[in-house]
N, C-alpha and C positions, 0 to 999 in steps of 0.2 A: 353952081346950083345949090340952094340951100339944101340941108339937111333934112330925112322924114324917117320917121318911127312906124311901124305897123305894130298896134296894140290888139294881141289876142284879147279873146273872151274869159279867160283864166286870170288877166289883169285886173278887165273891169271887174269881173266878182271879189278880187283884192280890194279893188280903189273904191268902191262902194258899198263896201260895209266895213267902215269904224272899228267894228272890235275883228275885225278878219289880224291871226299874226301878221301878216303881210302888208297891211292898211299902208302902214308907214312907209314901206319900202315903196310901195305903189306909188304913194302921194307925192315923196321924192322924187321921183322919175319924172313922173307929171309937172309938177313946179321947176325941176332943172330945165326939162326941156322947153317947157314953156319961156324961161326965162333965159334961154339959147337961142331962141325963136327955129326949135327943131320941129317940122311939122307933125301935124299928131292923123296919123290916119287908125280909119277902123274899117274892116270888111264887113259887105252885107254878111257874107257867112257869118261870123262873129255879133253880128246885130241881129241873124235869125237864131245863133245857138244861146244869146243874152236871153232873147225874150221865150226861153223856154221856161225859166225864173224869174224873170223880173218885165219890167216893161219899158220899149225905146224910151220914153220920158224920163228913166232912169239916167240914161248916158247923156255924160257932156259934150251935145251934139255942138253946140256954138264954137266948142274949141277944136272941134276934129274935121277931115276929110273922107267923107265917105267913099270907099274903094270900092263900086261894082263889080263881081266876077265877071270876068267877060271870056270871049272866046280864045284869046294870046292864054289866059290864065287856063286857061280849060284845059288846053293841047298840054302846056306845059306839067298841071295838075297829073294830066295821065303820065306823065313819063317821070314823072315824083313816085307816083304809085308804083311805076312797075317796078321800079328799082329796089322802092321797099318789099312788097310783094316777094320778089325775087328772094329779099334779106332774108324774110320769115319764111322763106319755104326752104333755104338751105341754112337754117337756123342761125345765121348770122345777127337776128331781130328780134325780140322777145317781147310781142305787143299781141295780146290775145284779140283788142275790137278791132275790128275792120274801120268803124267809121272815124275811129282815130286816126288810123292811116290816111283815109281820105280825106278830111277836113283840114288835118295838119298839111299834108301833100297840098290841096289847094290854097291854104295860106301861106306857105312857104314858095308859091308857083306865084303868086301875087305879088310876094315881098320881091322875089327874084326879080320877075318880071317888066317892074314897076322903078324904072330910075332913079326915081324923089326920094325911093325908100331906100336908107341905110340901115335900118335895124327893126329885131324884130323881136318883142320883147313877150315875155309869157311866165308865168308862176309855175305852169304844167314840167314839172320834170320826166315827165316820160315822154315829153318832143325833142329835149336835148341826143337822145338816140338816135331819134325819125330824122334830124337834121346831119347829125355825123354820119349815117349812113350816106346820106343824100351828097354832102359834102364830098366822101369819098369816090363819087363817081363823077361828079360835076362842080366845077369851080362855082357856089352860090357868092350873089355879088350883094350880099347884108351877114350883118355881125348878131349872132345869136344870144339874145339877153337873159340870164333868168335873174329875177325881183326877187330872188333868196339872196342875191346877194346884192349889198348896198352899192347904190347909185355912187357913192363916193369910192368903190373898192375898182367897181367896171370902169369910171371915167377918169380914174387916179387923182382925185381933186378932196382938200380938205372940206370935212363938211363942220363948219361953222356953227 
């Protein structure tokens, strides 16, 4: 089965603004994968947290897979949550918003969930947490990316 990427909304606000420090890193990922034919999925979540700033015409909807939340992701979603939950009340987790738990929980419930997807890429360095947390209670079946660091360092490949 070919390979899929689940791109948070922390990305697209990288890959779509130009002078973002991160632009380039983004772009890289995007053109690697593209040119791996890795497929590129996005969640509504993530298509409803875009267009709190920007608007769906902004995303490069032609190149990606739209991931509906559905019910498998939902159940799952909750049992992402309680685990963290659980983290931040025996202070093992140091995340003050709620809905950061829950959004990440459900797109990490999606990535999980979702066969096609092997990785799951995000700019946000306070999900690297939410997931080791998550990690430590449940084998996750995707590879946690963060776009701080070059596409060429994560896929061990000279970049040209």
């Amino acid at each position: 089965m070919p390979e899929g990427a689940l791109l948070d909304t922390s990305f697209f606000i990288r890959f779509l603004n130009e002078k973002d420090e991160l632009f380039e890193n983004a772009d890289k990922y995007y053109q690697y994968f593209l040119k791996k034919e890795i497929r590129l999925f996005i969640s509504t979540i993530s298509i409803a947290e875009y267009c709190v700033g920007g608007s769906i015409d902004q995303l490069p909807l032609r190149n990606l897979i739209v991931l509906p939340f559905n019910i498998k992701h939902a159940e799952k979603a909750g049992e992402f949550a309680r685990i963290l939950y659980k983290a931040r009340k025996n202070k093992n987790l140091k995340v003050a918003e709620r809905p950061i738990i829950i959004n990440d929980a459900k797109l990490f419930a999606q990535a999980h969930s979702d066969e096609r997807i092997n990785y799951y890429l995000t700019a946000d360095t306070n999900s690297i947490q939410l997931y080791n947390n998550i990690k430590s209670k449940i084998n996750l079946d995707f590879a946690f990316i963060d776009i701080r660091n070059k596409h060429s360092d994560t896929f061990g490949i000279l970049d040209l």
